[in-house]
C-alpha positions in Angstrom: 12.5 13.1 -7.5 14.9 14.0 -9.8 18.3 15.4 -10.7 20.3 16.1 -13.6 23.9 14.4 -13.8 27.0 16.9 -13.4 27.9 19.2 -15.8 25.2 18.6 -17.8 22.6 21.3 -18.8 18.8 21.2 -19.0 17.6 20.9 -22.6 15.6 18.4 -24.2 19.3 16.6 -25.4 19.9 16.1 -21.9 16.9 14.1 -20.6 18.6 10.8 -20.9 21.0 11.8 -18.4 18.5 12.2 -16.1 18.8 10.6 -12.5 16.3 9.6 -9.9 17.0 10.1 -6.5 16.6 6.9 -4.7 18.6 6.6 -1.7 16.7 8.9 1.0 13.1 7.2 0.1 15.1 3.7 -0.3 16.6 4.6 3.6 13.2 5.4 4.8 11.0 2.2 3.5 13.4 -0.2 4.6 13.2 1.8 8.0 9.8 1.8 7.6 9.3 -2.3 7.2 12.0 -2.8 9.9 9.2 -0.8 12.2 6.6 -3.1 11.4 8.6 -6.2 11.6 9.9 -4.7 15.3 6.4 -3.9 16.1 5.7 -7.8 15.3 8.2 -9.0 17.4 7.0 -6.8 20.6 3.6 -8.2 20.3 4.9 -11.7 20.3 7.1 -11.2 23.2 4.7 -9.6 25.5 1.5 -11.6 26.9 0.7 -13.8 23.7 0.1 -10.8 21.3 -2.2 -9.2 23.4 -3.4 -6.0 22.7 -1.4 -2.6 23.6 -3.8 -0.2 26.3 -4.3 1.9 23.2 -5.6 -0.5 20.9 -8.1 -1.8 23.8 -8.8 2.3 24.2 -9.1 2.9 20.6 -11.8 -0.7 20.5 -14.1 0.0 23.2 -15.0 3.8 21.6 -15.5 2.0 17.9 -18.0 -0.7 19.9 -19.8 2.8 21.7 -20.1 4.5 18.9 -21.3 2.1 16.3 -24.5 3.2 14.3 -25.7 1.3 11.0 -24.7 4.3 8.8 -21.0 3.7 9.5 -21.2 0.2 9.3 -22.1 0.5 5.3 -19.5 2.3 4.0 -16.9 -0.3 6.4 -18.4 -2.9 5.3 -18.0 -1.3 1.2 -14.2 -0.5 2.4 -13.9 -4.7 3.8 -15.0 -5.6 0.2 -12.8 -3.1 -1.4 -9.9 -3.7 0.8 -9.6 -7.5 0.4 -10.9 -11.0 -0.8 -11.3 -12.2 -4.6 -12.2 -8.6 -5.8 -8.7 -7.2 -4.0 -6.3 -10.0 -4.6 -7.4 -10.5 -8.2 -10.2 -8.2 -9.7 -8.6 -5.2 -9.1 -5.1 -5.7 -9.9 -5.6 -7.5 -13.0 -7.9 -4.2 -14.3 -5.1 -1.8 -12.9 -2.6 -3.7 -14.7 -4.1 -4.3 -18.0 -5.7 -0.4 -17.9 -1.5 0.1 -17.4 -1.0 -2.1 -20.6 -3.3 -0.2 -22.6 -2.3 2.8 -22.3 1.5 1.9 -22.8 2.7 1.4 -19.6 4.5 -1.8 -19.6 7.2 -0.9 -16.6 4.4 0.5 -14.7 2.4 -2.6 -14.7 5.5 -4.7 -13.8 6.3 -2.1 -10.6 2.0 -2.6 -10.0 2.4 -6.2 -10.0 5.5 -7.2 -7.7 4.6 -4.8 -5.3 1.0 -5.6 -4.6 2.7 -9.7 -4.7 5.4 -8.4 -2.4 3.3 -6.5 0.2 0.4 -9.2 0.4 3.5 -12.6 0.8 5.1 -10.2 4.0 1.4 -9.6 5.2 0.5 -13.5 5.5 4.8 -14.6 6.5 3.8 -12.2 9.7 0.7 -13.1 10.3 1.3 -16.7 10.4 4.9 -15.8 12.2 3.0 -13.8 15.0 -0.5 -15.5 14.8 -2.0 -12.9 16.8 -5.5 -13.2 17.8 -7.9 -10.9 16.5 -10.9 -8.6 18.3 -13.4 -10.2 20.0 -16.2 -7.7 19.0 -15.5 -8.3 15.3 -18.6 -8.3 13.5 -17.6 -10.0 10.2 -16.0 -13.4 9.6 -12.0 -13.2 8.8 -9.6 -15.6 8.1 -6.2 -16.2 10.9 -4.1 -13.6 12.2 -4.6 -9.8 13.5 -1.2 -8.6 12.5 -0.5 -7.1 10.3 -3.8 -5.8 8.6 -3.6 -6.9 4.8 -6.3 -4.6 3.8 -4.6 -1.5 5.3 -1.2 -3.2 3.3 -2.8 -3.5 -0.1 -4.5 0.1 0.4 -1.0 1.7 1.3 0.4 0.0 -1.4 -2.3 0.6 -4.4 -2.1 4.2 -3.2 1.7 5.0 -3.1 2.1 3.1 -6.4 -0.5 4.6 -8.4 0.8 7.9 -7.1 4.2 7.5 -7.6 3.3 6.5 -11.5 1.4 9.0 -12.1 2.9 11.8 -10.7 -0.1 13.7 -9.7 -1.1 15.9 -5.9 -4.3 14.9 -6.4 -3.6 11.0 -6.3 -1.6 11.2 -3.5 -4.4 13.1 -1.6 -7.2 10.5 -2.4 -4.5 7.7 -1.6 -3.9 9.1 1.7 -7.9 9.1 2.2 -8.4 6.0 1.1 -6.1 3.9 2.9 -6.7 6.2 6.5 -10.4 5.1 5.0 -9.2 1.4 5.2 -7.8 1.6 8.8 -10.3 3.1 10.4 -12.9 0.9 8.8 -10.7 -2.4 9.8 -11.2 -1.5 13.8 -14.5 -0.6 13.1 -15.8 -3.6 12.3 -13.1 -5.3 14.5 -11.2 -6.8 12.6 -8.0 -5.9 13.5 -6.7 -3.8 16.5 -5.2 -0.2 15.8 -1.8 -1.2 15.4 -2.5 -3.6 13.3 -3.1 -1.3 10.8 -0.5 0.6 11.5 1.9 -2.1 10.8 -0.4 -2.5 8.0 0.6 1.0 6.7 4.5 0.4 7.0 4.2 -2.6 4.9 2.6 -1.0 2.1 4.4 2.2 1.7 7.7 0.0 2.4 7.3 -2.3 -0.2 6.0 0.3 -3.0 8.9 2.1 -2.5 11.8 -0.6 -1.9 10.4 -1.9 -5.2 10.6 1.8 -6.8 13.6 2.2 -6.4 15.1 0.0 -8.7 12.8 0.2 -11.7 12.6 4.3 -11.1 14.5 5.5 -13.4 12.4 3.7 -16.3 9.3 4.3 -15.1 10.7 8.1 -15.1 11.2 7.8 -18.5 8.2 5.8 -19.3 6.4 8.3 -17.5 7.5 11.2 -20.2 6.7 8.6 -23.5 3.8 8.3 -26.1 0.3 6.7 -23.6 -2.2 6.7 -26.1 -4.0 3.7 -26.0 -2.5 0.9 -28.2 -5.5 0.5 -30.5 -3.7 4.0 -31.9 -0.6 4.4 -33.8 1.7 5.6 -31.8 3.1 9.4 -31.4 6.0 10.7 -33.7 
């Protein structure tokens, strides 16, 4: 979102005044990490991390209704959504696809937010330590809560947005990570509110780190993106 400064009028002579409004969205991650983090602490203080009657509601109608056509795409969302290929494959080809077309503040946003959102991740899960599903069907490593793949999806998907500037990437971010949740508690690897949490942490942290690089990545997003094998734009 932006605004222009006082008194100042909008022509092309002006754009460098232009502001970014920050505080509202800045207000409303932070709110939205203190939720998870609040969330974390309930679970720890009641019954050893034990599930919530939805989550245990929510599990048992995944384990009825599980059919080898939705375990494919879950298991396609588990490879997306985590390991080698999400921790390093694909943010090393967002960020150098960023640096080739000329987005050099972009990639920096890209990178300390998906390094951000994935160090809270494994400080709560190691801090909480909450046991996972019993009916998980795939081997995972410690900790239910929060759910890193629902994190990293959030987080791709409110980044990419927010640099691009486009409805139709929001729309397939919001797709993708509810994708990602769902597919976590169908293959049991995390309880409902897991990905939840999940969820706060990554639109949290891809906004709390917006917010101070957005008024260059505003500008950045208005500059020359051809790729740099091309001289650039006069």
């Amino acid at each position: 979102m932006t605004e222009l400064a006082p008194d100042q009028p909008t022509t092309p002579e002006s754009a460098p005044s232009l502001k970014v409004a920050r505080r509202a969205p800045l207000i409303s991650a932070i709110v939205a990490i203190l939720l998870a983090v609040a969330l974390g602490v309930v679970i720890v203080l009641r019954d050893a991390g034990n599930p919530f009657g939805f989550d245990t509601e929510w599990m048992e109608e995944i384990v009825e209704h599980r059919a080898p056509y939705w375990e494919v795409p879950s298991l396609l969302m588990n490879f997306l959504g985590g390991g080698i290929f999400a921790t390093f494959v694909l943010p090393i080809l967002t960020i150098v696809g960023l640096l080739v077309f000329r987005r050099r503040w972009a990639a920096l946003y890209y990178l300390i937010a998906v390094i951000l959102s994935a160090g809270i991740v494994q400080l709560l899960k190691n801090i909480i330590g909450r046991p996972r599903p019993e009916d998980m069907i795939i081997t995972s490593d410690f900790g239910s809560f929060p759910s890193g793949h629902s994190a990293n999806a959030a987080t791709m998907a409110v980044t990419l947005a927010i640099i691009f500037a486009r409805t139709w990437i929001w729309i397939a971010g919001v797709i993708y990570t509810a994708l990602m949740m769902l597919s976590r508690t169908y293959l049991g690897a995390h309880w409902i509110s897991d990905t939840v949490a999940g969820l706060l942490i990554g639109v949290g942290v891809a906004i709390i780190v917006w917010a101070p690089l957005a008024y260059r990545l505003h500008l950045e997003n208005d500059a020359d993106h051809s790729p740099v094998w091309r001289r650039r734009l006069t």
